[in-house]
C-alpha positions as CSV (number, residue, x, y, z in Angstrom):
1,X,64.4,-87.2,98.1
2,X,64.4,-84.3,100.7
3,X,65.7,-84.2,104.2
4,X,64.2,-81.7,106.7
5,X,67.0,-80.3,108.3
6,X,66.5,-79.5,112.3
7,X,69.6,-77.2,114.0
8,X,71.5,-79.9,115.2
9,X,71.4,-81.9,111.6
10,X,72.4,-78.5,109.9
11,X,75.6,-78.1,112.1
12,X,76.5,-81.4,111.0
13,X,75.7,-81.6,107.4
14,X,75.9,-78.6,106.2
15,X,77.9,-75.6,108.3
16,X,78.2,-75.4,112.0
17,X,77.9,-71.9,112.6
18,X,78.4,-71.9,116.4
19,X,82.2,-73.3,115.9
20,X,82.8,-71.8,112.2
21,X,83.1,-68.2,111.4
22,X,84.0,-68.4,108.2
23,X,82.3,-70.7,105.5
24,X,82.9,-74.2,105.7
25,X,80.6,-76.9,104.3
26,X,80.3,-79.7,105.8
27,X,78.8,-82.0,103.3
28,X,80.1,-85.0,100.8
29,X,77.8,-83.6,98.1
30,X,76.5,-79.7,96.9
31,X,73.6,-79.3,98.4
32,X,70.3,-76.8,97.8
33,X,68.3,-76.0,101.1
34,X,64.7,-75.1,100.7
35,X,64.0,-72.8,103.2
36,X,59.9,-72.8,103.4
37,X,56.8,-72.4,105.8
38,X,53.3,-74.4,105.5
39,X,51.6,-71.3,104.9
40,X,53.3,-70.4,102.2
41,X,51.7,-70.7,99.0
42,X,55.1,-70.6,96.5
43,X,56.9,-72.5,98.5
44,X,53.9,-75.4,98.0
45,X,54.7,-75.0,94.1
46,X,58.6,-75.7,94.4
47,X,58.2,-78.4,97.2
48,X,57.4,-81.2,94.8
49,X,60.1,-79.9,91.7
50,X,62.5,-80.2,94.2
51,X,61.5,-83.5,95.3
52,X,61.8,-84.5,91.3
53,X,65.1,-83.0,91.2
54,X,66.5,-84.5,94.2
55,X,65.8,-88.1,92.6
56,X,66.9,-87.0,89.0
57,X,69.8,-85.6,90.4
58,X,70.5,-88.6,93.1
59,X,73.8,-89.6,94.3
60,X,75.0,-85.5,92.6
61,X,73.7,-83.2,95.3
62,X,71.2,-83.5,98.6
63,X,68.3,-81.8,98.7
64,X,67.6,-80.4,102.2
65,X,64.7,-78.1,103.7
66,X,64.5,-76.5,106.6
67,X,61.0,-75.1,108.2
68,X,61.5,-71.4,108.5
69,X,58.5,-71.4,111.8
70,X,60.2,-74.6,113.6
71,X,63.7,-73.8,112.9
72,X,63.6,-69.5,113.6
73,X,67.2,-69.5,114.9
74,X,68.4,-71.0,111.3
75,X,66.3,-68.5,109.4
76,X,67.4,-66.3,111.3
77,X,71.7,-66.7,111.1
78,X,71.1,-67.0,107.1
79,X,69.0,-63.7,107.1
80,X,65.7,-65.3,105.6
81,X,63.1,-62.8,105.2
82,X,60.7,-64.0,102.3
83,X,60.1,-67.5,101.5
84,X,60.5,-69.7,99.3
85,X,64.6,-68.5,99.8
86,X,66.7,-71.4,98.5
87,X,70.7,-71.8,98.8
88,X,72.8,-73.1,96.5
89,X,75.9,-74.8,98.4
90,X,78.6,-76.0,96.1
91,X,81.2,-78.2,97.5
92,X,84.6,-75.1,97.9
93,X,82.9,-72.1,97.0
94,X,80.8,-69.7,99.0
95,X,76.5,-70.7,98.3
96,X,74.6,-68.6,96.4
97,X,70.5,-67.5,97.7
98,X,68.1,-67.5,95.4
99,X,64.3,-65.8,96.5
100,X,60.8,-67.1,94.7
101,X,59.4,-70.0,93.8
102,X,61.9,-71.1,90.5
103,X,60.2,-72.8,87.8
104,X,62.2,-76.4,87.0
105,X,64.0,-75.4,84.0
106,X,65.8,-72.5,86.0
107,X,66.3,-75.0,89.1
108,X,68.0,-77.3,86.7
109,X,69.9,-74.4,85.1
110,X,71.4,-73.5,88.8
111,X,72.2,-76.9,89.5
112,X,74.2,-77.4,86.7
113,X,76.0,-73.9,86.5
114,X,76.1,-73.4,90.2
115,X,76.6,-76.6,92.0
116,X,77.8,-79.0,89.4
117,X,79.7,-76.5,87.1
118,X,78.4,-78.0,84.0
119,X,77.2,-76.0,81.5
């Protein structure tokens, strides 16, 4: 399961920018956030994987997205300038972007290597 993120739920689950400088993470869990429009073909494809990987990986990471044309401002701070653009956001590191639409396996791969660090 998926939570669009407005600005107000990203400063509180995942990094409040406007207090923070530096990189601090909110969350209880790693996170990915799906940054996508309606527009945009790709991000159509990877929409519904990470909607399987968000239950397979339940309770292990959240999967957020955030609506590059309703939320500009957050696009904007994480320099967003092709879509689908997803981040990686382990729990004490710094996240990782990743641009294009992923197929599964390589999701699953990132998952596990980046956010889980299983290998």
């Amino acid at each position: 399961m998926s939570v669009n993120l407005t600005k107000e739920l990203f400063l509180e689950k995942v990094f409040n920018y406007e207090v923070n400088k530096e990189w601090k993470y909110e969350g209880d869990l790693p996170c990915i956030i799906d940054f996508w429009a309606e527009w945009c073909r790709p991000c159509k494809m990877v929409g519904p994987i990470l909607e399987e990987l968000g239950n397979e990986y339940a309770g292990k990471i959240h999967v957020y997205k955030v609506n590059t044309e309703e939320e500009q401002e957050l696009a904007g701070a994480f320099g967003i300038r092709s879509i689908p653009s997803l981040l990686f956001v382990p729990m004490n590191e710094q996240p990782q972007m990743a641009v294009g639409a992923l197929p599964k396996e390589t999701l699953k791969q990132a998952i596990n290597e980046v956010l889980l660090k299983t290998n």
